[in-house]
C-alpha positions in Angstrom: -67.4 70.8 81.2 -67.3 73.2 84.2 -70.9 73.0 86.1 -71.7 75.2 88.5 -73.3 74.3 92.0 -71.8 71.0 92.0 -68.7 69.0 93.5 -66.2 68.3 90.2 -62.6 66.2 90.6 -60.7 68.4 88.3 -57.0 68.8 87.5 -54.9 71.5 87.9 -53.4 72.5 84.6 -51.7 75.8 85.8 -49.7 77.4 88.9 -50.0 80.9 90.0 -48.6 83.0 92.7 -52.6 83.8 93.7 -53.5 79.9 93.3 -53.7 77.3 90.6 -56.2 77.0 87.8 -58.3 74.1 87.1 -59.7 72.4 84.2 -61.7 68.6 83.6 -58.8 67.0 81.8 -55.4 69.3 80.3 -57.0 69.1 76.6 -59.9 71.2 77.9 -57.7 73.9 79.7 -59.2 76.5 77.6 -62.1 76.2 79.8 -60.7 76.7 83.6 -61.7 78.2 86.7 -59.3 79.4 89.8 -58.9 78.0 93.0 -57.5 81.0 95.1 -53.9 80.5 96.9 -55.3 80.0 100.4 -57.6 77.1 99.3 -55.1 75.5 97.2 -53.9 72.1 99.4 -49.6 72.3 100.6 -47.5 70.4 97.4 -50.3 70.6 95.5 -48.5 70.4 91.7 -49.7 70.5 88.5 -51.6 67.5 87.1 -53.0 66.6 90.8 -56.7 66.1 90.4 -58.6 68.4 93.7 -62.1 68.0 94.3 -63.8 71.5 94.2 -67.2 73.0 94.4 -67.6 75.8 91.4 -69.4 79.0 91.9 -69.4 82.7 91.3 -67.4 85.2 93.4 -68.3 88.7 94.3 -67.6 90.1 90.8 -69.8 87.3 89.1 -66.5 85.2 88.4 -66.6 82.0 88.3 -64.7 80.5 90.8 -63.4 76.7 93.0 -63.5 75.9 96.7 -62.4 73.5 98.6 -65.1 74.2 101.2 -68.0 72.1 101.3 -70.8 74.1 100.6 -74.3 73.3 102.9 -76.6 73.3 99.7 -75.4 71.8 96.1 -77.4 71.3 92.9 -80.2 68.6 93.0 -80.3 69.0 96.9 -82.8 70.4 99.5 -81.7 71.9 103.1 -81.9 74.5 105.5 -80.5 77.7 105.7 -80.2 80.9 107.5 -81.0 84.3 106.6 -78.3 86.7 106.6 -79.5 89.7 105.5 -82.5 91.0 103.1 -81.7 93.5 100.6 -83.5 95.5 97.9 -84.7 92.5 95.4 -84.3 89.4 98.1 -83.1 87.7 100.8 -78.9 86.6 101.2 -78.4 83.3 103.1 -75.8 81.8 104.7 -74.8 78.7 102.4 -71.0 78.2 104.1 -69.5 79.9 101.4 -67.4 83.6 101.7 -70.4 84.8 99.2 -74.1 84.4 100.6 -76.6 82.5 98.1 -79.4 84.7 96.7 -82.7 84.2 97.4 -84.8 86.3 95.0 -88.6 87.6 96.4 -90.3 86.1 93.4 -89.2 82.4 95.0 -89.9 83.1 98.5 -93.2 81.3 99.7 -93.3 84.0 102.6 -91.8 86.8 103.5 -88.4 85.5 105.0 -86.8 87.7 107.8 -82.7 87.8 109.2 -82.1 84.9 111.2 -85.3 82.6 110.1 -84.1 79.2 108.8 -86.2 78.6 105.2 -86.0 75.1 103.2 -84.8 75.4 99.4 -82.9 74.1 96.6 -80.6 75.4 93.9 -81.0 76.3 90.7 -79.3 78.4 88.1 -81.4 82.1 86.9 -81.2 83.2 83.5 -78.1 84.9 83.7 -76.4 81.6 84.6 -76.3 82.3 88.2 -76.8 80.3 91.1 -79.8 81.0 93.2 -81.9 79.6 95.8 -85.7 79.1 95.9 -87.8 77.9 98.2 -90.3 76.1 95.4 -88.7 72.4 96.2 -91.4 70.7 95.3 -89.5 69.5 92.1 -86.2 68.3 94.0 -87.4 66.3 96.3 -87.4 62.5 96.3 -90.2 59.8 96.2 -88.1 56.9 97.4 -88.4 56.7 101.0 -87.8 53.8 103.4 -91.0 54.7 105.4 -94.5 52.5 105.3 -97.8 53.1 106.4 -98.9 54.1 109.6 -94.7 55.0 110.3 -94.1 58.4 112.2 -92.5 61.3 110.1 -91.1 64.5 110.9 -91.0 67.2 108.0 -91.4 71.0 106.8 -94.1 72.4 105.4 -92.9 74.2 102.4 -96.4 74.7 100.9 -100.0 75.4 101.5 -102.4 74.8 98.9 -106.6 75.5 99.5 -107.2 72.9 96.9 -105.0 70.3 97.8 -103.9 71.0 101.3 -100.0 71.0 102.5 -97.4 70.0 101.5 -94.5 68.5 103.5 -91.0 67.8 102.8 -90.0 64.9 105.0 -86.7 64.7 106.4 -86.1 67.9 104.5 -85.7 65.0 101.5 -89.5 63.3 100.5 -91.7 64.2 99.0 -95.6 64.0 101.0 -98.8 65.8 100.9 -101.4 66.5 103.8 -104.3 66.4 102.1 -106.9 69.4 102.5 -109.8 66.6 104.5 -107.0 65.6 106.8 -105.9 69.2 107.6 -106.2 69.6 111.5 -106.0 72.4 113.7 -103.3 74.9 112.9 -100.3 73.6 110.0 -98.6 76.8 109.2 -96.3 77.6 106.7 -92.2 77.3 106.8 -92.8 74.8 110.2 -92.0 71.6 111.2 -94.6 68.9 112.0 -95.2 65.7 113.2 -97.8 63.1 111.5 -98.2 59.7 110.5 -97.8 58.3 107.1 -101.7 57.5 105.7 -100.8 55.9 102.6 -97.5 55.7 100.3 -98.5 56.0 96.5 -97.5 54.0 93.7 -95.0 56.5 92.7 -93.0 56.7 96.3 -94.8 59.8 97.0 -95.9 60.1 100.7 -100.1 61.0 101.8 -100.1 61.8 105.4 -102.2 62.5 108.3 -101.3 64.9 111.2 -104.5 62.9 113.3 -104.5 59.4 114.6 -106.2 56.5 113.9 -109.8 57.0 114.3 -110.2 55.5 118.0 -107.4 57.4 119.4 -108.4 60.6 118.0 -111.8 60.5 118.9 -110.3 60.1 122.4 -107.9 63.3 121.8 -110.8 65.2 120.5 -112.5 64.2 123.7 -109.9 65.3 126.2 -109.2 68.5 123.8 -113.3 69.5 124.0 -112.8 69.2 127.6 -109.7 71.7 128.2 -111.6 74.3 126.0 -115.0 73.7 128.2 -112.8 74.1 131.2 -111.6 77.1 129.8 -115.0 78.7 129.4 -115.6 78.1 133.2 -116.9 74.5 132.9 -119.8 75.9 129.9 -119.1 76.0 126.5 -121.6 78.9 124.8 -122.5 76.1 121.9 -123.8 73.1 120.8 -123.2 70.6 118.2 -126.0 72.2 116.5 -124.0 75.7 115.6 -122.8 76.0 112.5 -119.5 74.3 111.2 -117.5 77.6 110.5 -118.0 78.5 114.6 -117.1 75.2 115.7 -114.1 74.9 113.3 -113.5 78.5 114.9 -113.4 77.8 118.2 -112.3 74.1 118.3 -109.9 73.7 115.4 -112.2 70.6 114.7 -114.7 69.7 111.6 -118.6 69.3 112.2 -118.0 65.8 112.6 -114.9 65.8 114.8 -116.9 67.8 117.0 -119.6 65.7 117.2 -118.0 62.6 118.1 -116.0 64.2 120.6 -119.2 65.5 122.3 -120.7 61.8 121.7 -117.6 60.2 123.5 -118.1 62.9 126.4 -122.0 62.5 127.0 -121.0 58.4 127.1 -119.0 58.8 129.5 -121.0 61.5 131.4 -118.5 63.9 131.1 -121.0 67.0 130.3 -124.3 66.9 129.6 -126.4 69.2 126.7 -128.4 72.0 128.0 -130.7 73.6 126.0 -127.8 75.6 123.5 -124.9 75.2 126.0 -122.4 72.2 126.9 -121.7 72.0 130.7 -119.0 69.8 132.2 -120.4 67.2 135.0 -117.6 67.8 137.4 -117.3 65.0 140.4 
């Protein structure tokens, strides 16, 4: 059986002067596909098995290359934007004809030359598209163990459950919504540390540090945004938690210990509703 967005070792059961036809063994010739002449390998004969990737042409067509393409069936990856036309986006996949990526799979608004994660599935017109839903292809078999620094995209952002990350461009891993940090934004790489790995393979993580150190970070942060309020932040711990998260990029709490680290360390001092830095 011919599939579509995937690598095939097929045999070629027929030579023309524009390239050879291919089928999965000669008793199932009925069913072939063409491999154009100037992908065809020198002394290639009939009865040589070619390894080919099967798609559609221009003119819907089924057809083989030789080229590797950079996104198959089952996979995840990068690609660029081409172009955008009137019902999606066009990217460059490696192939002579670009993969379509239709609006109703984009998680954002994609623009030429922006670099989107997706996989590849087929539409209901057999077709081969791209979406950038992955959330189903990725893997939950990682080598990585608590506490272990990732790198990954997020592909999703959720107000229930919080972001979700792709690590590697390959695992699947969530941020969940209470460890959401300052600002994760969609269709961008981050850095975080890997909270918990779940019985199913699946990744939690946590774009903060281990409590201790990001108390300290919180400190040092608090302290560049005093600074930048001329050495007198207009607030207290007392405000409310939508000003704080506001202004900070911190929770309540966050905010509080960070204030609590600075005062130990006599590092500003509460006055009245304000916070002044002690400078030496």
């Amino acid at each position: 059986m011919l599939r579509l967005g995937e690598k095939q070792e097929l045999v070629i059961v027929k030579k023309v002067d524009f390239g050879v036809y291919l089928a999965t063994a000669f008793e199932t010739a009925q069913e072939r596909v063409l491999l154009p002449a100037k992908q065809v390998p020198a002394d290639s004969q009939v009865g040589d098995k070619l390894e080919v990737f099967l798609y559609r042409d221009s003119s819907d067509r089924m057809i083989a290359t030789t080229t590797q393409p950079r996104l198959m069936m089952g996979q995840v990856a990068e690609l660029t934007v081409a172009q955008i036309g009137k019902v999606g986006a066009f990217l460059d996949w490696g192939l002579e004809k670009d993969l379509f990526l239709p609006f109703k799979e984009q998680t954002l608004r994609v623009h030429p030359g922006d670099r989107v994660l997706c996989a590849l599935y087929l539409d209901k017109s057999n077709r081969l598209c791209a979406t950038m839903n992955v959330y189903k292809y990725l893997r939950n078999d990682s080598h990585y163990q608590k506490n272990d620094r990732v790198t990954g995209r997020v592909y999703e952002i959720s107000e229930q459950f919080g972001a979700f990350v792709a690590v590697d461009n390959l695992y699947s891993a969530l941020i969940p919504k209470k460890e959401m940090y300052g600002e994760v934004r969609l269709n961008t790489d981050i850095e975080a540390r890997v909270a918990e790995v779940l019985e199913d393979g699946r990744l939690t993580l946590s774009i903060r540090e281990k409590a201790y150190l990001q108390i300290e970070k919180d400190a040092q942060e608090l302290l560049s945004i005093i600074d930048s309020y001329e050495g007198v932040l207009p607030f207290n711990d007392k405000v409310s938690p939508e000003i704080i998260k506001r202004e900070t990029g911190m929770s309540k709490n966050e905010f509080k210990r960070a204030v609590g680290n600075l005062l130990k360390n006599r590092q500003i001092q509460i006055d009245g509703k304000v916070i002044r830095r002690i400078y030496e």
